[in-house]
Every structure is written in C-alpha cells, then in structure tokens.
C-alpha positions as CSV (number, residue, x, y, z in Angstrom):
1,X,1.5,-44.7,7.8
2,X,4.0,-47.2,9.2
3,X,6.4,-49.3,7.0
4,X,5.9,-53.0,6.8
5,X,8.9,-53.3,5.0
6,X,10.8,-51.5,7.4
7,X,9.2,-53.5,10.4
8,X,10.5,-57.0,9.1
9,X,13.6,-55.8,9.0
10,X,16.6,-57.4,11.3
11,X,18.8,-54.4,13.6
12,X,21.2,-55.7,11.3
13,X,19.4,-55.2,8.3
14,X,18.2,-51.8,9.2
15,X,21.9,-50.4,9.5
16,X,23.2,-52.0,6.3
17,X,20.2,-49.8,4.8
18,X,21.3,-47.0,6.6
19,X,24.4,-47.1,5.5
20,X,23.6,-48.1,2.0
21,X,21.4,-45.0,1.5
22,X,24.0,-42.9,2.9
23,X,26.3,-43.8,0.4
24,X,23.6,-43.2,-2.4
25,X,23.1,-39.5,-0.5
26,X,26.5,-38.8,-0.5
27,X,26.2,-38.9,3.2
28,X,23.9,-36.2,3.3
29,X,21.0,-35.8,5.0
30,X,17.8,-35.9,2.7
31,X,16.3,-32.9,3.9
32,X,18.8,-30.2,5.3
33,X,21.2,-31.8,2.8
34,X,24.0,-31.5,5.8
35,X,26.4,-34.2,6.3
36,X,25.3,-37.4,8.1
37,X,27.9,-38.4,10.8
38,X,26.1,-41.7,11.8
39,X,28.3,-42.6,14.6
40,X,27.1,-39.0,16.3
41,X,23.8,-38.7,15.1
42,X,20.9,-40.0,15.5
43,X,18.9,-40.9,12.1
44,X,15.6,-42.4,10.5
45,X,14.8,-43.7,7.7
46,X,11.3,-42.7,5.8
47,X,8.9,-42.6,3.0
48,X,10.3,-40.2,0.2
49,X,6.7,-40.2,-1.1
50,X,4.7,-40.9,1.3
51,X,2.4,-44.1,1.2
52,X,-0.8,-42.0,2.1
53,X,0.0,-40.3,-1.6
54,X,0.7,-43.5,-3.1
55,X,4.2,-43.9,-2.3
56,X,5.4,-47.4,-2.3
57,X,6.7,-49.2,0.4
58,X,10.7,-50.2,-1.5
59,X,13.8,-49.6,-0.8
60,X,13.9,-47.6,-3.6
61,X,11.3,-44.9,-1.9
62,X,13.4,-44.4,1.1
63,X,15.5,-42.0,2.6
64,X,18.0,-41.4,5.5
65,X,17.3,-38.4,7.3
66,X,18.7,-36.4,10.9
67,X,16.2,-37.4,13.3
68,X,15.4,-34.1,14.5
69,X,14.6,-32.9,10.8
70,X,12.3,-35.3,10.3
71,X,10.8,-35.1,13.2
72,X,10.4,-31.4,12.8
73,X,10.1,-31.6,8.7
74,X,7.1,-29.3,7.0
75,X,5.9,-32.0,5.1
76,X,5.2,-35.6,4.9
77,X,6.7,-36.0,1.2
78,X,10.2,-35.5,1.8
79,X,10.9,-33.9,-1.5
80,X,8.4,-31.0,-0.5
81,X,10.4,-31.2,3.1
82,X,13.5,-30.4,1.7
83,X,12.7,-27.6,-1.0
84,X,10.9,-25.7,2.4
85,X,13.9,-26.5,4.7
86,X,16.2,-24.8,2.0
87,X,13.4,-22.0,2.2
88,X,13.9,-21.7,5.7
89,X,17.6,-21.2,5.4
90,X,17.1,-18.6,3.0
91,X,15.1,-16.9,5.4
92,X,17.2,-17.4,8.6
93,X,20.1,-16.0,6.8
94,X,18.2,-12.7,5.6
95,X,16.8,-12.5,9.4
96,X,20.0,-12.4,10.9
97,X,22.0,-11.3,8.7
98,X,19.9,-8.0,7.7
99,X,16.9,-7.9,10.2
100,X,14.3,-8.6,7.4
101,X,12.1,-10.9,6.2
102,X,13.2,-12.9,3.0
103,X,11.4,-11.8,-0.7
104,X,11.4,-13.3,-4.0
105,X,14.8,-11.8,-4.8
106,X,16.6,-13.1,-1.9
107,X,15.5,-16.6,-3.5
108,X,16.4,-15.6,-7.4
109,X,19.6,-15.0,-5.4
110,X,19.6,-18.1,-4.4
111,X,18.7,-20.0,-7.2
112,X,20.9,-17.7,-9.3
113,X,18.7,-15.5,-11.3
114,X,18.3,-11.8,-11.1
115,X,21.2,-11.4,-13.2
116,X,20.7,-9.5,-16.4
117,X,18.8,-6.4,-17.7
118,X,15.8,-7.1,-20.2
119,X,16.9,-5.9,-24.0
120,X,13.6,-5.3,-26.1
121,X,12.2,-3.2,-28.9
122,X,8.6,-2.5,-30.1
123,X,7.1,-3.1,-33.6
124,X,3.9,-2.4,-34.5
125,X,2.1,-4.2,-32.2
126,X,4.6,-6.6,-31.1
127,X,7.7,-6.8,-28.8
128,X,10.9,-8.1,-29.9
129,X,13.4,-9.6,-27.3
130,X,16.3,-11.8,-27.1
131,X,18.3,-14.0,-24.1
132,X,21.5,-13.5,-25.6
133,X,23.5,-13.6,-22.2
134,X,22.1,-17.0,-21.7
135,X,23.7,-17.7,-25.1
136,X,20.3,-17.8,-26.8
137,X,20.2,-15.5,-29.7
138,X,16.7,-16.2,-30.7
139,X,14.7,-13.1,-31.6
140,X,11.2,-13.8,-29.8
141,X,8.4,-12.0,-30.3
142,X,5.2,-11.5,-28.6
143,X,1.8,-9.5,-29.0
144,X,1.3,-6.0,-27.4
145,X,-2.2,-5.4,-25.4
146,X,-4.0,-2.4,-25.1
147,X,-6.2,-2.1,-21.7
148,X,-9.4,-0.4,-23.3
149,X,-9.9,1.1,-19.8
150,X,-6.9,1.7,-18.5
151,X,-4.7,2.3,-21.7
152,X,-1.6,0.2,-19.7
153,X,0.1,-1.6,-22.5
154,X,1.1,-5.2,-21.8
155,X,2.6,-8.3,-22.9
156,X,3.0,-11.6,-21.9
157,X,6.0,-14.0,-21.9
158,X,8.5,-16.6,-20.7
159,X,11.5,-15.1,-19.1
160,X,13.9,-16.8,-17.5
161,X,14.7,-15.7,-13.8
162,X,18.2,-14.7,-14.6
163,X,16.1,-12.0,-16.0
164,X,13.8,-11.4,-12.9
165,X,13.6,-9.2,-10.4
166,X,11.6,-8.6,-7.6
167,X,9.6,-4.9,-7.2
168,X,10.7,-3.8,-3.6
169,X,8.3,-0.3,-4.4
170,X,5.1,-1.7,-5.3
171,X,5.3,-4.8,-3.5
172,X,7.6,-4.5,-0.4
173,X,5.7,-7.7,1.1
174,X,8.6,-10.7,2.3
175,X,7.8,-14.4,2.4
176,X,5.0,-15.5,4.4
177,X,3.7,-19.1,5.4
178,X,1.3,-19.2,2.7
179,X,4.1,-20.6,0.8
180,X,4.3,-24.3,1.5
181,X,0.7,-24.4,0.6
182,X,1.5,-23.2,-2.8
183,X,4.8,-25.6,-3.1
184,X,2.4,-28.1,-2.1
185,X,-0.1,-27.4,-4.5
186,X,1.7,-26.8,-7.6
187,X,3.9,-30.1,-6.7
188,X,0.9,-31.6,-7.3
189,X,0.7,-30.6,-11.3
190,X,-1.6,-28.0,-10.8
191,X,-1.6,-25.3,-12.8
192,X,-0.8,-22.1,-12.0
193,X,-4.4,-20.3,-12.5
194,X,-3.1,-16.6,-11.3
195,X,0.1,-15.4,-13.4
196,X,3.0,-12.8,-11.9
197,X,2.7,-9.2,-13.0
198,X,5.4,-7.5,-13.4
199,X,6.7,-4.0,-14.8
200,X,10.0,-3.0,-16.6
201,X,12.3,-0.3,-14.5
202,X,15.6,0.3,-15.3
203,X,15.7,-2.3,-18.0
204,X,14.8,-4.8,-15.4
205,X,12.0,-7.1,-15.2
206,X,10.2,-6.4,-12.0
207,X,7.8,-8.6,-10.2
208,X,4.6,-6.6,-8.2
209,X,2.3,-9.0,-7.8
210,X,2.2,-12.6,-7.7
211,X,5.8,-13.4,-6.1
212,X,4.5,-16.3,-3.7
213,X,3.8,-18.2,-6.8
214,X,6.5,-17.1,-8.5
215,X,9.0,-18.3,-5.8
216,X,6.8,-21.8,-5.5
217,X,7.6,-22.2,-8.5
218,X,11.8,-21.7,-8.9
219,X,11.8,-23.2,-5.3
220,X,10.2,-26.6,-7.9
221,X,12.8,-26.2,-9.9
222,X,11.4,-23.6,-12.6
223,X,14.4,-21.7,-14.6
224,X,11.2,-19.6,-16.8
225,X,8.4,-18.3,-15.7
226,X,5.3,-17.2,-17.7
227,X,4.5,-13.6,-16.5
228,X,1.7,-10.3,-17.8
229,X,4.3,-7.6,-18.5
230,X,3.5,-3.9,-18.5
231,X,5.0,-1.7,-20.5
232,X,6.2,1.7,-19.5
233,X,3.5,1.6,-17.2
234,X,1.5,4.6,-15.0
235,X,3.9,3.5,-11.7
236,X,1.4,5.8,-9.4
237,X,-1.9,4.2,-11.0
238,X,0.1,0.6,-10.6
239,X,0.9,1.2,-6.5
240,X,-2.6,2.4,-6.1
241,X,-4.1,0.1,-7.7
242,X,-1.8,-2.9,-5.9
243,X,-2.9,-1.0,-2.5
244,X,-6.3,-1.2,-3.4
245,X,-6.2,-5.0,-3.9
246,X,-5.6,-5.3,-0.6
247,X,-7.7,-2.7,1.4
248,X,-10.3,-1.8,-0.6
249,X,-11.1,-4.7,-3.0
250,X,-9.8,-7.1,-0.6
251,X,-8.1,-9.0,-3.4
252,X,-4.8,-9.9,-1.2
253,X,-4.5,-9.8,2.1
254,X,-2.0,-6.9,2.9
255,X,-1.5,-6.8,6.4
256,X,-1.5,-3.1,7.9
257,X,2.0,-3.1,8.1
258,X,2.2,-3.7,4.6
259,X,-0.5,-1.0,3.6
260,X,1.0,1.6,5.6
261,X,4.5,0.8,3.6
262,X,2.7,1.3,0.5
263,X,0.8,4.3,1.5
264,X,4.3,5.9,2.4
265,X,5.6,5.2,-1.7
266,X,2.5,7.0,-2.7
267,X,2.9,9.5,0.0
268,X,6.2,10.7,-2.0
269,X,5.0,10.2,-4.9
270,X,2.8,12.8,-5.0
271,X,5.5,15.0,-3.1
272,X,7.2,14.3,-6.3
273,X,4.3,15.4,-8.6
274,X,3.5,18.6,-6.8
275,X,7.0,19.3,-7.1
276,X,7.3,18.4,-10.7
277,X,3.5,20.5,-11.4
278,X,5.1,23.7,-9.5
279,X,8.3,23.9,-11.0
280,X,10.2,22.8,-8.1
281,X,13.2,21.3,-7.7
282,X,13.4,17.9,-6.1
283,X,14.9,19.2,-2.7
284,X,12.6,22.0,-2.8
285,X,9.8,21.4,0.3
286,X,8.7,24.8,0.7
287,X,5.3,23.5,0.9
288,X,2.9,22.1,3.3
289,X,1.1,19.0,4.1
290,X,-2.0,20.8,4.1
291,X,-1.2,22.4,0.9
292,X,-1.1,18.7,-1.0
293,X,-4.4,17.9,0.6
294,X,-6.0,21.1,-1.3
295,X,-3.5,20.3,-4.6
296,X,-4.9,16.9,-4.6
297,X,-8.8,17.8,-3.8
298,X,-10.4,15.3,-5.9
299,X,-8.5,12.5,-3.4
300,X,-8.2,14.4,-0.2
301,X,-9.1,11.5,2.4
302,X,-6.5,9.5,0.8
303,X,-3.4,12.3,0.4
304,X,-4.3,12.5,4.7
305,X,-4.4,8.7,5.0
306,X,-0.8,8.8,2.5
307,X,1.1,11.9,5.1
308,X,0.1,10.0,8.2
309,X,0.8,6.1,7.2
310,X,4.3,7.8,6.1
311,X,4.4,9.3,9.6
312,X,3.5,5.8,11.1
313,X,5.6,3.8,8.5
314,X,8.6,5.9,9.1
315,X,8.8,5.2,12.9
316,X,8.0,1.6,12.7
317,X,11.0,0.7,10.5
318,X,13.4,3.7,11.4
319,X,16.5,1.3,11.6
320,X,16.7,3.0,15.7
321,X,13.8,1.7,16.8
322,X,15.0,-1.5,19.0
323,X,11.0,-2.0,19.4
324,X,10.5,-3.4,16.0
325,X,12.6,-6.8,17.0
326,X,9.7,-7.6,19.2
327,X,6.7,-7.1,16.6
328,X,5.3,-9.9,14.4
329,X,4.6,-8.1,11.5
330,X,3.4,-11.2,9.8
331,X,0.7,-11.9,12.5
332,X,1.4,-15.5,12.4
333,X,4.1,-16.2,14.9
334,X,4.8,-17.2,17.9
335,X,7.4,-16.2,19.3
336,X,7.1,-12.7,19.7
337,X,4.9,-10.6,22.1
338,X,3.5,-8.1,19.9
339,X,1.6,-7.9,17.6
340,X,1.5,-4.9,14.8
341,X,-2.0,-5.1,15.1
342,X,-1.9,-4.3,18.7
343,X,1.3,-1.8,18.0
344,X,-0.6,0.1,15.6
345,X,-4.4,0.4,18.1
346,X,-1.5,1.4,20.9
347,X,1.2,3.3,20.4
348,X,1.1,4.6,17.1
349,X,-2.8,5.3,17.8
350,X,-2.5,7.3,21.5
351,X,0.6,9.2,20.2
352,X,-0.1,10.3,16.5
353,X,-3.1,12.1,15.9
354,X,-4.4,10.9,12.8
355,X,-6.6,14.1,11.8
356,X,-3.6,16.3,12.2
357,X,-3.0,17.8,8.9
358,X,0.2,20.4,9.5
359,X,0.0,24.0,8.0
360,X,4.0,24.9,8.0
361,X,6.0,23.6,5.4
362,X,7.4,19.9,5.1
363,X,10.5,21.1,4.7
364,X,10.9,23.7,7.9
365,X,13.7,23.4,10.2
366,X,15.0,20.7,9.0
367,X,18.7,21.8,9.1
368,X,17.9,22.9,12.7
369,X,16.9,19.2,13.7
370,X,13.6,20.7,14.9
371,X,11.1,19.8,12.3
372,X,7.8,19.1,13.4
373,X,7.4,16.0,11.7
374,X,11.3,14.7,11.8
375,X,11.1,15.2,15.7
376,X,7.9,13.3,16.3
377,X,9.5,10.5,14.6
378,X,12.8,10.5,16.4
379,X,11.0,11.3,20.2
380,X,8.6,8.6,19.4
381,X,11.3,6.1,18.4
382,X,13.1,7.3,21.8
383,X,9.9,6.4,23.7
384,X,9.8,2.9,21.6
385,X,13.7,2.3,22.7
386,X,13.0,3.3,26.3
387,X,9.8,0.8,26.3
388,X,11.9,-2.4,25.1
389,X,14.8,-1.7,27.2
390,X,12.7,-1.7,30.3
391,X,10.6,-4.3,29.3
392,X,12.1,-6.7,26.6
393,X,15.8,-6.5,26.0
394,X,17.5,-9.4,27.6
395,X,14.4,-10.5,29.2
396,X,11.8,-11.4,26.5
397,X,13.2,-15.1,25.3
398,X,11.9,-16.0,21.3
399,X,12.5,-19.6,21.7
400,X,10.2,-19.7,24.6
401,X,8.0,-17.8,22.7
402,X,4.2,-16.6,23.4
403,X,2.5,-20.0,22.7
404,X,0.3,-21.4,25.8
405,X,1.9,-19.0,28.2
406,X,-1.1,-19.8,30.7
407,X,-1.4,-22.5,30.1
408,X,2.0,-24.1,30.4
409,X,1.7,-22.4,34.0
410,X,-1.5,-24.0,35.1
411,X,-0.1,-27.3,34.1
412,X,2.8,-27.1,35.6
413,X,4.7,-27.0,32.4
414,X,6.5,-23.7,33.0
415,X,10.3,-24.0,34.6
416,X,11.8,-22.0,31.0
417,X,9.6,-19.2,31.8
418,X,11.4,-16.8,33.5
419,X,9.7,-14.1,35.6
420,X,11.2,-11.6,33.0
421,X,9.6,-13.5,29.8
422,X,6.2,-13.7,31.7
423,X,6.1,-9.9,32.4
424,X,7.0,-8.9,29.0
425,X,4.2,-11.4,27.6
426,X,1.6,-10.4,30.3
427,X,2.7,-6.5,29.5
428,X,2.1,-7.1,26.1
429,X,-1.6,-7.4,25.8
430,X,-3.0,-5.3,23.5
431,X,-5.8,-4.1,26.2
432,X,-3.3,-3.9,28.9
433,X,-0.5,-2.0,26.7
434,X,-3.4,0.7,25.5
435,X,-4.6,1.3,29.1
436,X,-0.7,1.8,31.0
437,X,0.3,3.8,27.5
438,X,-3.3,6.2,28.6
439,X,-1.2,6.6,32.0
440,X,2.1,7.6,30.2
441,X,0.5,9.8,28.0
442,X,-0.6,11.7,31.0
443,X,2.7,11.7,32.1
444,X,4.4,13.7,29.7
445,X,0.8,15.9,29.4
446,X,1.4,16.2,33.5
447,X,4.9,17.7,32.6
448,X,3.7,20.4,30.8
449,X,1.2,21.2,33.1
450,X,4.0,21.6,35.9
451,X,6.3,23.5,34.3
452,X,3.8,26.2,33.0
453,X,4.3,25.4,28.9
454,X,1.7,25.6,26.4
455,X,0.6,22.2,25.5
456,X,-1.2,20.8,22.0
457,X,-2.2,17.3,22.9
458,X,-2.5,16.9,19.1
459,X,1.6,17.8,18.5
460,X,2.9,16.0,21.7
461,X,6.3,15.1,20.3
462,X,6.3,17.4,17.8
463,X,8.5,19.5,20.4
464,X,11.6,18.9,22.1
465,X,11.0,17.0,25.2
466,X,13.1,17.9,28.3
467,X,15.9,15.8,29.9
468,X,13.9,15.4,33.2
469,X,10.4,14.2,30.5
470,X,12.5,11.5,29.2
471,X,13.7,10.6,33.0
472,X,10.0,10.1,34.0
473,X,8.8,8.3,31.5
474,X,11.5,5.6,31.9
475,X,11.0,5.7,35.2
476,X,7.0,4.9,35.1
477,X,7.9,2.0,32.7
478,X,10.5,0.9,34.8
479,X,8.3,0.4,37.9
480,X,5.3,-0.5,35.7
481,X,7.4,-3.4,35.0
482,X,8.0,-3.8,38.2
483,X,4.1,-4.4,39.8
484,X,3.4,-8.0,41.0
485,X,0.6,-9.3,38.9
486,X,2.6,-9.2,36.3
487,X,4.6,-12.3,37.3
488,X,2.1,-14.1,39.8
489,X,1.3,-17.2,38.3
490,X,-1.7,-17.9,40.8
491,X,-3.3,-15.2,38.1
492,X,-2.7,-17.6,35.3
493,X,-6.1,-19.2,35.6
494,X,-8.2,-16.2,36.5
495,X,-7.3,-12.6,35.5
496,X,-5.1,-13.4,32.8
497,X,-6.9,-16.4,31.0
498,X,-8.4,-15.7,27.9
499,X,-8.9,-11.6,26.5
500,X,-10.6,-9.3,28.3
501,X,-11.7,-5.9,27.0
502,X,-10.5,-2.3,27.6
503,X,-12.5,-1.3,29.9
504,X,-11.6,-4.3,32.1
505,X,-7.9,-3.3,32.4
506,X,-9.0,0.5,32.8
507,X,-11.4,-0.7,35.7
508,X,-8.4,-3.1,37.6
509,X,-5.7,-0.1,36.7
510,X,-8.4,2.7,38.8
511,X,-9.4,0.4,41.3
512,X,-7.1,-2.3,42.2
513,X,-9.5,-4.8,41.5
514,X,-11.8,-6.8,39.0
515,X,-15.2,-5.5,38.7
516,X,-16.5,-7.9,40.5
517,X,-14.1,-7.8,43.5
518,X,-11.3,-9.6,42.9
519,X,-7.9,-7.8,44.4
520,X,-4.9,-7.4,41.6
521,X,-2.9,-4.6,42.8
522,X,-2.1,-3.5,46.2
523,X,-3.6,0.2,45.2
524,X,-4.9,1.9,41.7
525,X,-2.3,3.2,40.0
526,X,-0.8,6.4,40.5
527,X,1.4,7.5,37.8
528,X,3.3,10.6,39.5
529,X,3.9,8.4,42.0
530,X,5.2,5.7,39.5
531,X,7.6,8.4,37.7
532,X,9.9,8.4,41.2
533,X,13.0,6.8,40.9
C-alpha cells in the first residue's frame, strides 16, 4: 500500500528523512543490518509495519533500507524481514562453510545458547533442577509423568536455551521454508499449540521434535522455552516412534531423505543390540545381515527396510560423492537439477537391489577393502562422481537455476543459459535419467558378458569393477552428454515441454523418434557404440 505521507514529500524532504533515519539506525540497514553508504547505495524508505496490518503512515513507522533488500525482503513487515534475513545468513554460512543445511543448533549458536549441561535430581515424583551458571540459584521443581502405555517418564519445563541442544540422532532434519510461516505466525501472538520434545543425553537437553518452532521462537527473541522432557527414555522406541510420525502416521512430513537417515540410526542400533544380546564386543561383526532379519523376526520387513536405507543413506552422504551438491534434498528449490525424489526412483533404485538380504557376515573382508557392502558403496559413489563430472561440474550454473527453463527459451528470455546448463537440466529428468541409467546398467552387465565372468545382476558393484568398466562407463556418459537434443532449443516447445512418462523416453531412446513420428535423434541408441572413446 503506497505512502501518502511519503508522496507529499519534497526530493529535499525525502533525503533529510533519509538521512535522519540513518542516524537513528546507526547507519545500518534495517533489514541486513549492514552499513548504509548513501552516497554508493541505492536506498528506500518503507513501512516497518506495514499499513495492510495496521501500520501507520508516521515518520515514526519508517525505515531506511538497501534497495535490493527490500526489494527482495521475505516479508512485508520489516521486523519479520530482518529476523528471516539473519536466518538466511545463518544458513549461507553453514552451506558454505560445511556443505549442510542449517539446524536448530546452528541458531542456539547463534543466539548464544547451547552452552551448559542440565544438573537435576529426582524426588518422589518430582524433578529438582537449578540455572546456577546463569547465576540463578533457584531450586525449581516440577511433576514427573508416567505414560500408562508406554511407561516413558516425562516432565515439563522452562529451560533456557543456554541449556538446549538440538538431537542430531533422532531428528537429523535442517531448516526448511516452513519456517517464515511459523515466525509469521507466532509474531502474530499466537500461541504455540504443539510443544518441543526433547530427551536428556549426556547431561544435555536434546531437542527431537518440534525444532521449527523452537527456532521461530529464539529467532523472536525467546531466551526460555517451554518443552515435554523425557527422562532416561527408550532411545530405540523414541527414533522409531519419530520415524513413524513421518511415514507411517504421517504426522510430519519427513522427506525420504530424511527417513532413510533415520532408518540408518535404527539400522545400528539393532547392530548394537544383537551385539550386546550375544555377548559381543562392539567391533565384533561376525554376523550377517540375514542373521538380524531372523534375530529380529517379530519386525523382519522393517530390519530389511533398516540394512538397505543404511545402504542407500550411506552413499548419498558419503562426504566423496561430488553428486550430492546437485540434489535438493529439501524438494523445494530451484536451483538445482535433481531432485532426491528422482535420485532415489534412479540411481539408488536400478543399482541397489532392495530385496537383497546378504548371507556372509557384515563384517567380512573388511580389512581387505573387499567387503561386499563397503565396495558397493564406494563403486557406486565412483559411478555418482563420474556422472557429475561429465555432466554437472563447471557446467550446471545454481544461480541460473531450474526455474522456467522452457520457457525462458520459448520467450526468448534465455542468453544466461548456456548450452552446458541446458544439457544438465534436460539430462536431469527424472524419466529421462531412469531410461539412459537402463542403458548403463547394461553396460557394465555387457562387460561381464565379454569377458566370460559370472555375473549376479542382484550384487553388481558388490565386486571390484575393472579399469577398462570404469573407462566405458565414462565414456557412455560422456557422449550421452554429448547427443543434440539435449541442447536444441527448437525442442523447448514440443518434446521437452511439460513431463512425459517412462515409457515415452524408452520409446524416443529405441527408435529415434516420438511415438507418433516426430524425429529426436539421428538413430536409437546404441550403447556399445556410445562406450568408444
């Protein structure tokens, strides 16, 4: 809503303003809180709150501003603007600095918390605590809770967030965008209907579930927050249950990436329980995968779902893969051209068989850097590395991003799309990447078949691959990269508009044209011919 009071005034008048909020701001900018250099940069002046919320339209409700924050601010009330833009910084730094998305502790950092180990006793039926690094020497004292069902023992209190810490093992999840709504809303006065849980390890208060609200709420300027603790709590009951939330109940929204992090924690976990059960030692793996499955009959389905999210999980996030950089685990952005929705139908679908239980032990050649399970992960990360130097390293852009690809082309709108950016995007299709992945599967199955070796579809980088393997499959994605349609634009309006199915990629990739006649390639593809150098 425009300013009248802004309108009336002179150029003059609108400078000495300037300049007189300035001073008030310290020279800073309102929402990035960077210093203002007026004589370099270009500035506005705006609503703090806005008029649409009741704001009024004085000098005493206004605020200088960079230009380009403003103009790109998350929120019309600049208050709200500026406690997201310090968000944001939080999160750029943790992205670049460690390759992560930002969590609740990476804000207690922040806002100095995450300080102090929790110091508490049980009486009867209460729990006694005190603050006394904060210099607060008041016993408290609050009722203990018996779940009836569960037995879980909680209690609930006010602890200040130099006492909180955030629970990386039941809750790995970072920061998403759902955030600024809940800034948003509890700006507002609303109450906060759904409290933090957290649990007590190591004599540290750790938060599981709940930490959106619990960072909307220090990112408000909250120094205590009101929380359900558990005490000395069934961790494997806890993760499962926090799992379950968001698969089977469907009480959170996990994504899958998320689900298959948590399914790797209770993966070990009941590594560590068979152990413990058997009398083993903790480095003691002289058991199988299949032998857990038949320890653990009464869940079964779940301890083969746990071995091969692990499997998944594992090469995902192995701190080699150079893949990973181009995922958006978060499914919301748009800068990056793949998805983990589509990663996880593709590659980690075609190349880890999801059924296969193994019989040897989990432990077996380890030392020889030739165990079954350790080698899968490391030749499927290879084939990951090999796939984003071919096809994204220094030639997918981020800042140009996925958004409107086609569409920028058909208008015209397209000179900072580089051939290289368009053929990563275009490659990245989760119905085009499943069908050229079916080719380079039977390329390495090809391999096997030339050379005369045995070959278990079921376990195919579960064995050293050759030198001359490893040459053809870089090859194949080096001249898949290389095919025309990937970065003729005349296509934007016809073959790649829109999503097509499987099947219509598997038809074009055979035939070397649409079913219904339209030319794409100059011939079907032929992928022994595509492994040449």
């Amino acid at each position: 809503m425009a300013s009248k009071y802004l309108a009336s005034l002179t150029p003059v008048e609108y400078k000495d303003l300037t300049d007189k909020l300035l001073k008030i701001q310290n020279n800073q900018c309102f929402i990035c809180q960077e210093t203002i250099d007026a004589t370099l940069q270009e500035t506005n002046i705006d609503h703090i709150i806005p008029l649409a919320i009741k704001g009024k339209d004085i000098e005493e409700n206004f605020a200088v501003t960079h230009a380009s924050c403003n103009k790109s601010k998350q929120d019309a009330n600049l208050n709200i603007a500026r406690i997201l833009c310090n968000l944001k910084k939080i999160q750029t730094i943790v992205s670049v600095n460690e390759n992560r998305t930002a969590s609740l502790n990476d804000v207690l950092q922040e806002f100095d918390g995450a300080k102090h180990s929790f110091s508490y006793k049980i009486v009867g039926n209460k729990i006694q605590y005190s603050f006394s690094e904060l210099k607060d020497n008041t016993i408290y004292e609050s009722e203990v809770f018996e779940d009836k069902l569960s037995s879980e023992k909680t209690t609930f209190v006010n602890i200040p967030i130099e006492y909180i810490y955030h629970d990386e093992l039941i809750n790995p999840r970072g920061i998403n965008s759902s955030i600024s709504l809940l800034v948003k809303e509890f700006s507002k006065g609303n109450p906060q209907l759904h409290i933090s849980l957290a649990r007590i390890k190591d004599g540290k208060i750790n938060i599981f579930d709940g930490q959106h609200k619990a960072v909307a709420q220090i990112l408000l300027g909250s120094r205590k927050l009101l929380i359900r603790l558990f005490l000395d709590p069934n961790i494997d009951r806890l993760t499962e249950t926090n799992t379950n939330a968001g698969s089977n109940l469907r009480q959170i929204a996990f994504d899958k990436s998320i689900m298959r992090q948590l399914n790797n924690t209770l993966y070990y976990e009941r590594i560590k329980r068979y152990q413990t059960d058997h009398g083993l030692t903790i480095d003691n793996f002289d058991f199988s995968e299949q032998q857990l499955v038949e320890y653990f009959k009464g869940e079964n389905v779940n301890i083969r779902k746990y071995i091969i999210d692990s499997i998944k999980h594992s090469i995902t996030y192995s701190p080699e893969n150079k893949l990973k950089d181009y995922i958006d685990f978060e499914g919301k952005a748009k800068e990056l051209p793949l998805s983990y929705s589509a990663f996880e139908k593709t590659f980690l679908s075609i190349f880890i068989d999801s059924k296969l239980i193994l019989n040897t032990n989990i432990g077996e050649k380890t030392d020889g850097g030739i165990n079954p399970r350790e080698l899968e992960i490391t030749q499927l990360v290879r084939l990951l590395n090999i796939i984003a130097e071919e096809i994204y390293i220094g030639k997918f852009d981020p800042n140009v991003g996925v958004n409107r690809i086609e569409q920028k082309i058909i208008d015209k709108k397209d000179l900072e799309i580089k051939d290289e950016h368009l053929i990563a995007y275009r490659i990245s299709k989760e119905e085009i990447i499943y069908n050229w992945l079916v080719y380079l599967k039977y390329v390495v199955k090809t391999y096997f078949s030339t050379i005369g070796k045995k070959f278990d579809e079921s376990k195919m980088f579960q064995t050293p691959l050759d030198e001359q393997l490893w040459k053809n499959i870089k090859n194949f994605v080096n001249n898949l990269s290389k095919l025309p349609l990937w970065k003729d634009r005349s296509m934007a309006s016809t073959i790649f508009s829109g999503k097509n199915n499987y099947d219509y990629w598997d038809y074009i990739f055979n035939n070397a044209k649409t079913p219904d006649g339209v030319p794409v390639l100059a011939k079907p593809l032929n992928f022994m011919e595509m492994i040449q150098e």
